[in-house]
N, C-alpha and C positions, 0 to 999 in steps of 0.2 A: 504494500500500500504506500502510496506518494505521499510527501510530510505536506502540511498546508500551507497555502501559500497569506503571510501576513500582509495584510493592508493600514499603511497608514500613509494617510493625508498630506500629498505633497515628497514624497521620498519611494525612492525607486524600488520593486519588488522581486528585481529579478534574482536577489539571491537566495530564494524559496522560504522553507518554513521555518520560522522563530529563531535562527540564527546568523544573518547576516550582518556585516558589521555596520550595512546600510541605515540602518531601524532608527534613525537619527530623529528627535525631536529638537527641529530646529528654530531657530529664534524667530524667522520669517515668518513660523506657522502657528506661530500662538499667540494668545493676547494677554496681555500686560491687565491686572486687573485692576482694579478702579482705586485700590488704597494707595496704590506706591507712584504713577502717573509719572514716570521716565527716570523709575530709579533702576530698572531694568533695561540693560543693553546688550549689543549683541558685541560678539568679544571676536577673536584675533582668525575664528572661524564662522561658517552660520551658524555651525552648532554649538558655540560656546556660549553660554549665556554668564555674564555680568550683573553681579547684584548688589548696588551699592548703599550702604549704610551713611547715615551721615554722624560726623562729631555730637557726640552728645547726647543721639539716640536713646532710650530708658529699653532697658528691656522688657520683653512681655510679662504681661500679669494674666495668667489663667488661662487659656486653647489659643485655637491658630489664627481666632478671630485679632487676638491682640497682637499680631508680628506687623514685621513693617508692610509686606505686599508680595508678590511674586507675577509668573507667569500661568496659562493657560491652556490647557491643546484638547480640541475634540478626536478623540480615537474610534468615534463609530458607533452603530446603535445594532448594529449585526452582533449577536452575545451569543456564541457557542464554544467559550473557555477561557480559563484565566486571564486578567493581562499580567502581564510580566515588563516589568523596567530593572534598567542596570544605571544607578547614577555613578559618576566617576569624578574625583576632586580633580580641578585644574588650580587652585589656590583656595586653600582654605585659611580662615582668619580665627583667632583665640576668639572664645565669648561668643559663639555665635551659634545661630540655628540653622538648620538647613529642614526642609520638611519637604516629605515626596508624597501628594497623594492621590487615590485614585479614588472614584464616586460614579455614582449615575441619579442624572436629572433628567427631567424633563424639558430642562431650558439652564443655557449654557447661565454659570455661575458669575457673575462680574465682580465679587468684593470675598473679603476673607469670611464676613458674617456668615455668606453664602454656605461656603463653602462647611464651616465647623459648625453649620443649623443642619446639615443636611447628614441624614441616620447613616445613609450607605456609606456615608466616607469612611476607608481606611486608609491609615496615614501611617508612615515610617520616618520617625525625627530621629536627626543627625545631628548629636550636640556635642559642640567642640569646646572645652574646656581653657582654662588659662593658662594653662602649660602647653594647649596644640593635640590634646589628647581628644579622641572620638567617642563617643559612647551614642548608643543605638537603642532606641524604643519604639512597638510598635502600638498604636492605638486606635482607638473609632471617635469620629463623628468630635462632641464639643469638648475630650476629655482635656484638662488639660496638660501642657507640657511640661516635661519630666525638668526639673531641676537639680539632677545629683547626675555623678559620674558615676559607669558600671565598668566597661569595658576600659576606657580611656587611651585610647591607643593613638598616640603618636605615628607611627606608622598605618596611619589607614589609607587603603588606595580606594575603594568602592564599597557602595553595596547593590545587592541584588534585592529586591521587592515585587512580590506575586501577592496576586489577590484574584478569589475561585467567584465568578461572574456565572450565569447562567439565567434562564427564560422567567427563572421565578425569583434572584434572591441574588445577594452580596456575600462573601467572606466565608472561609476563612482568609486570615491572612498572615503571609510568611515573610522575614527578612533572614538575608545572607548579608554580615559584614565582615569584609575579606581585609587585613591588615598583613602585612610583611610579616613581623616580628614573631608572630606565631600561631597563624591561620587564620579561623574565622569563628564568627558567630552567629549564633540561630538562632531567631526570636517569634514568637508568633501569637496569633489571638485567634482563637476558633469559635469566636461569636458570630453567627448568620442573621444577617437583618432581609426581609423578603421585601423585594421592589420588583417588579415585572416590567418595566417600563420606562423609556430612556433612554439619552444615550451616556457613555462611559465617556471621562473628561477623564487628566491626569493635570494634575498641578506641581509647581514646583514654589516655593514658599521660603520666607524667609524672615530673621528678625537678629536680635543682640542676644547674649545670654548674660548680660552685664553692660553698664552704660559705657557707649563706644566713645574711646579718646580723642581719635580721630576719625577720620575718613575710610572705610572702609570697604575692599571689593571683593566678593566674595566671585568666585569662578566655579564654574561646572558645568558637566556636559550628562545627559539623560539622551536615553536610547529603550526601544521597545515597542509595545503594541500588542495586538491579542492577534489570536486565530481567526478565521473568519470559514 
């Protein structure tokens, strides 16, 4: 049997099912949502996206409603299997958040309220510490974000994040964070919320984890899509 061929919006398909290095969510293809209004740019590729903090910034108080803002991507209302993304660090900054998540609406999300009011959403935050350390949580919908370090790994290069979609319903959901220094980690939530209806959006999000000194740019590049 042939693997499936993944469709996403605006990026080439020819390199068949779920594994080409094509699967790129690029900056051209998403919308910047309504909180942060040109604090996200597009970086030194399409695909790199640029997320800048300014001097002074507070950090969040309580879900993803409170960060600074991020980007947006529609990935399709076609739901026959998980989606899967791989986000990858192109510079990462102390004291910061990074947040990956995937939902389904009925209409595309435009603000972070959006996003952390809506049940389906599951999310994977990436909180970077004051030493440059990573730590990985994964959570639903308006929980809010983790303020402690687990893993803390200075050496993080990615993670991986899956979330099980289908005709009737959202979740579970799994992460992989993959670090040099001595492998990875597995985190996950096996809460199903049932949504029938919609289509699947992935967001990439962002905030401080402590009041920013300066100026800040956060890099990263996201790749992925579902089955179709």
């Amino acid at each position: 049997m042939s693997r499936p061929t993944v469709i996403f919006p605006g990026v080439p398909t020819s390199g068949g099912g779920g594994g080409s290095s094509s699967q790129k969510l690029l900056y051209g293809d998403g919308t910047e949502l309504s909180d942060t209004s040109g604090k996200v740019s597009q970086g030194s590729t399409p695909d790199e996206i640029v997320m800048r903090i300014d001097s002074g910034q507070a950090a969040p108080s309580g879900g993803i409603d409170s960060m600074v803002g991020g980007m947006i991507w529609d990935i399709g209302d076609t739901i026959t299997g998980p989606a899967c993304l791989e986000f990858d660090w192109v510079v990462k900054q102390n004291l910061t958040n990074v947040v990956i998540a995937i939902l389904r609406a009925d209409s595309k999300p435009t603000s972070l309220a959006d996003i952390d009011g809506n049940t389906s959403t599951r999310f994977l935050q990436l909180r970077v510490s004051n030493a440059g350390g990573v730590s990985t949580f994964v959570k639903r919908g308006n929980a809010n974000l983790a303020t402690t370090n687990n893993e803390n790994k200075s050496s993080s290069v990615s993670a991986a994040f899956q979330v099980g979609i289908d005709e009737k319903g959202v979740g579970g959901a799994m992460s992989r964070h993959y670090y040099t220094a001595s492998g990875t980690t597995i985190r996950s939530d096996v809460n199903p919320t049932e949504v029938s209806s919609g289509t699947v959006y992935v967001a990439m999000l962002f905030s401080t984890a402590g009041t920013a000194g300066s100026d800040l740019d956060i890099k990263a590049r996201l790749r992925g899509g579902m089955p179709c």
